[in-house]
C-alpha positions as CSV (number, residue, x, y, z in Angstrom):
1,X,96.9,-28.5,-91.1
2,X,96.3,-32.1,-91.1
3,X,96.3,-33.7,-87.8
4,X,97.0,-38.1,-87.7
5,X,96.2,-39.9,-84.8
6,X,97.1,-43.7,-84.9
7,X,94.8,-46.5,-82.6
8,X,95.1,-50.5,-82.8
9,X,98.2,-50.8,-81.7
10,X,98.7,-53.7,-79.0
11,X,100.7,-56.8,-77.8
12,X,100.3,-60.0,-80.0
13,X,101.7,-63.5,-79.8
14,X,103.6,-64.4,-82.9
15,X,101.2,-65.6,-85.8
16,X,98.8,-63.3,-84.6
17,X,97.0,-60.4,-86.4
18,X,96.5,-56.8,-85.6
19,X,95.0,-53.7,-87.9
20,X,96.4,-50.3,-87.2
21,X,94.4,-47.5,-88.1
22,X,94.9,-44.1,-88.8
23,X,92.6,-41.0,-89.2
24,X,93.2,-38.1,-90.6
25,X,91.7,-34.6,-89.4
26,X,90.3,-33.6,-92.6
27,X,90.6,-34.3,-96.0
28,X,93.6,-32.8,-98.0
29,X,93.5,-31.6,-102.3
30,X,96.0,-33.8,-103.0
31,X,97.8,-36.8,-101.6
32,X,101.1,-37.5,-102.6
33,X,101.6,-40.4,-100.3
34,X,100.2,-41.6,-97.2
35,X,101.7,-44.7,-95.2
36,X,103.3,-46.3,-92.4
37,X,106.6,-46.2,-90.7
38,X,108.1,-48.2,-87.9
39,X,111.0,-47.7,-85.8
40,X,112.3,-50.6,-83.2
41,X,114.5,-49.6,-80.7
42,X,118.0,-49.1,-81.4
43,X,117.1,-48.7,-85.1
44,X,116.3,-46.3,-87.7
45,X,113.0,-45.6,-88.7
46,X,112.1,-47.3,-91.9
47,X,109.0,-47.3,-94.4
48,X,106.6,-50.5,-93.9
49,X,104.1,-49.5,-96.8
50,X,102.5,-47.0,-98.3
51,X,99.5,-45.9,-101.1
52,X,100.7,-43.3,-103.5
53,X,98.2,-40.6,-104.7
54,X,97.1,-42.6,-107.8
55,X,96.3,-45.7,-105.9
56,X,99.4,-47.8,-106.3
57,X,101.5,-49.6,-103.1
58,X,104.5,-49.7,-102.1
59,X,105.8,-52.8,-99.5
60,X,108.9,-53.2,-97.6
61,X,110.0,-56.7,-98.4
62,X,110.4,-58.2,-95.0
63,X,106.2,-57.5,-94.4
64,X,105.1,-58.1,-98.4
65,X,102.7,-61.1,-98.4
66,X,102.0,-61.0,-95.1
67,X,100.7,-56.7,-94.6
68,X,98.6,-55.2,-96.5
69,X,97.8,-51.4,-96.5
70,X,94.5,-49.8,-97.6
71,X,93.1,-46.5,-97.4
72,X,89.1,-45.0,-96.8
73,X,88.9,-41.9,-98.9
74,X,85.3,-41.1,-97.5
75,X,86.3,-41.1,-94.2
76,X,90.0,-39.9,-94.4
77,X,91.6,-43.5,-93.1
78,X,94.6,-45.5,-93.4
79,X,94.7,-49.3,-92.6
80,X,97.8,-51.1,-92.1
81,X,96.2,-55.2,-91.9
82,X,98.9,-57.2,-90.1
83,X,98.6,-60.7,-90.0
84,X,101.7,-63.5,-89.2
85,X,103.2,-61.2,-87.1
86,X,106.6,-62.0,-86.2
87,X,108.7,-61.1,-83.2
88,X,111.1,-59.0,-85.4
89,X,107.8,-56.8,-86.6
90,X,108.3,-55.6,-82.4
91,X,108.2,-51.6,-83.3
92,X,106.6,-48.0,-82.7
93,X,104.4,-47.9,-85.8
94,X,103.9,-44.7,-87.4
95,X,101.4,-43.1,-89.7
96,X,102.7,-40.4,-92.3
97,X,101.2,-38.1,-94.7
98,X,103.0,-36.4,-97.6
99,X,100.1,-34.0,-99.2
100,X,100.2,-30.7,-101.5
101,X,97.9,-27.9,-99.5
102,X,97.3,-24.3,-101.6
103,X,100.8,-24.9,-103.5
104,X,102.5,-26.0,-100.2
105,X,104.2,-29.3,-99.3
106,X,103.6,-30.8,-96.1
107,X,104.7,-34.0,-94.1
108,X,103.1,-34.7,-91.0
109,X,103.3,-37.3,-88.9
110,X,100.9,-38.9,-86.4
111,X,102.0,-39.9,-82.2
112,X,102.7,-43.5,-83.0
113,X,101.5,-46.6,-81.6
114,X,103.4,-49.4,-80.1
115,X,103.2,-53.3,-81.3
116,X,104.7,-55.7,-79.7
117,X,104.9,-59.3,-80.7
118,X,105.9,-62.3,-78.0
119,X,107.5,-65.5,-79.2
């Protein structure tokens, strides 16, 4: 099974940037979807963004223009690039992978790492 362990996480003054990243155990045959979640306290959790298995991305509107997700095949990484971060982006950020193993769906989900953003 795939294993996800998230790092970058941190505390940030508002305006500030922070990359999460997010490695995967091993590579998988085929990747529905792999992204990023983030739940703040009190609150459900919701998608941020996400890359489909053919490449495309998917945004949450309250972080388009200003995250950008990306994702290094060779070494089985997700990026989530965070730049004028805001106090409301304040979360436990999440990494999720939605993949097809030997005719098998799977969802896994990494430990999450906390951002916090001061005003």
């Amino acid at each position: 099974q795939v294993q996800l362990v998230e790092s970058g996480g941190g505390l940030v003054q508002a305006g500030g940037s922070l990359r999460l990243s997010c490695a995967a155990s091993r590579s998988t045959f085929r990747i529905n979807a792999m992204g990023w979640y983030r739940q703040a306290p009190g609150k459900q959790r919701e998608l941020v963004a996400n890359i489909r298995g053919d490449g495309s991305t998917n945004y949450a509107d309250s972080v388009k223009g200003r995250f950008t997700v990306s994702r290094d095949n060779a070494k089985n990484i997700l990026y989530l690039q965070m730049n004028s971060l805001k106090p409301e982006d304040t979360a436990v950020y999440y990494c999720n992978i939605d993949y097809i193993s030997e005719g098998f769906k799977y969802i896994r989900w990494g430990q999450g790492t906390q951002v916090t953003v001061s005003s």
